[in-house]
Every structure is written in structure tokens, then in C-alpha cells.
C-alpha positions in Angstrom: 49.8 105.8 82.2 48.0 103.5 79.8 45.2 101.2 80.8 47.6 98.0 79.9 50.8 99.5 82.3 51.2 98.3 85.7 51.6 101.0 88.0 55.6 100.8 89.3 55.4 101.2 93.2 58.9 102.1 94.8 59.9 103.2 98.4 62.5 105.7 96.9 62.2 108.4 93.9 63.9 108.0 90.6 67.4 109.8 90.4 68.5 111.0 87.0 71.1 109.0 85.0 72.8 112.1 84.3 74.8 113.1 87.2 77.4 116.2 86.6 80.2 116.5 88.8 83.2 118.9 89.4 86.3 116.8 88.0 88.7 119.1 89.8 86.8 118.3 92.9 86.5 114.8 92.8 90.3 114.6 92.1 91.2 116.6 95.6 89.1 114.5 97.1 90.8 111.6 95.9 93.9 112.9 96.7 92.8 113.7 100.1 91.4 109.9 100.7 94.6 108.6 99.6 96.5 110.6 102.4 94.2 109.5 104.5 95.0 106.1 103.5 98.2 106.5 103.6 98.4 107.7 107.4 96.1 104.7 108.3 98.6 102.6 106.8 101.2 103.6 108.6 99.4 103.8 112.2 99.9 100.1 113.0 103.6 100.2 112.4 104.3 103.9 113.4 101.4 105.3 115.7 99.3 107.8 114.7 102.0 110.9 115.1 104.5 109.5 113.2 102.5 108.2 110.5 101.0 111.5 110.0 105.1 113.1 110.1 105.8 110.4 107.2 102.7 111.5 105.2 103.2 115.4 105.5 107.3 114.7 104.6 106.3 112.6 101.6 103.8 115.3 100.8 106.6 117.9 100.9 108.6 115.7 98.8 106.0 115.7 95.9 105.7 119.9 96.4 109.5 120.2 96.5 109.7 118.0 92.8 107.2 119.7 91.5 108.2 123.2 92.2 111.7 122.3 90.8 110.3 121.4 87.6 108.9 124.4 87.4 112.1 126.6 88.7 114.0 128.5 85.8 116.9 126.8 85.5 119.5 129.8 86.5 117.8 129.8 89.6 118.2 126.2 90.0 
């Protein structure tokens, strides 16, 4: 430091500005807070085993689409 610089005091360390992060990653996590979400949602109306049986069908709802777009079509 220079003699005209006043020393900066802090309780915590500096943390870089550059943070890298696993895209992939933070999108399955998303994903994963939004089913969360979604069961929560659906506790107060449904109770927490139904909710989670309306979450897992609309789950298999998104897999089943998905895997038809991707089906041949003869085998469709």
C-alpha cells in the first residue's frame, strides 16, 4: 500500500468477481427446485402424497412427449 491509502478493514475476505459454474448443473438444479415447488404447491390442496403423485404424473407426461418426438415415425 501507499503512504496516502487507507488501509481497508473487513470482517470477511474478498471473493473473485469471476465465478465459473457448471451450466448443465445449475439447470437440474433448477429443474429440481421447480418440482419441489411444484409438490409444495400442491400440499395445501392435495396433502403431501397426492401432490407428490400429481408431480411424478406430470413428470411422466413431459418424458412420454419428449420421447415421442424422438420415436421414428413407423414405430409411432
Amino acid at each position: 500500500m501507499q503512504q496516502n491509502e487507507p488501509e481497508e478493514y473487513s470482517l470477511v475476505d474478498k471473493v473473485s468477481e469471476q465465478i465459473s459454474t457448471d451450466v448443465v448443473l445449475d439447470l437440474k438444479s433448477g429443474i429440481y427446485n421447480l418440482f419441489v415447488s411444484l409438490i409444495n404447491n400442491q400440499v395445501v390442496d392435495y396433502g403431501p402424497m397426492q401432490a407428490t403423485q400429481l408431480a411424478i404424473d406430470f413428470l411422466k407426461e413431459i418424458i412420454y412427449n419428449f420421447e415421442k418426438a424422438i420415436t421414428p415415425i413407423e414405430e409411432q
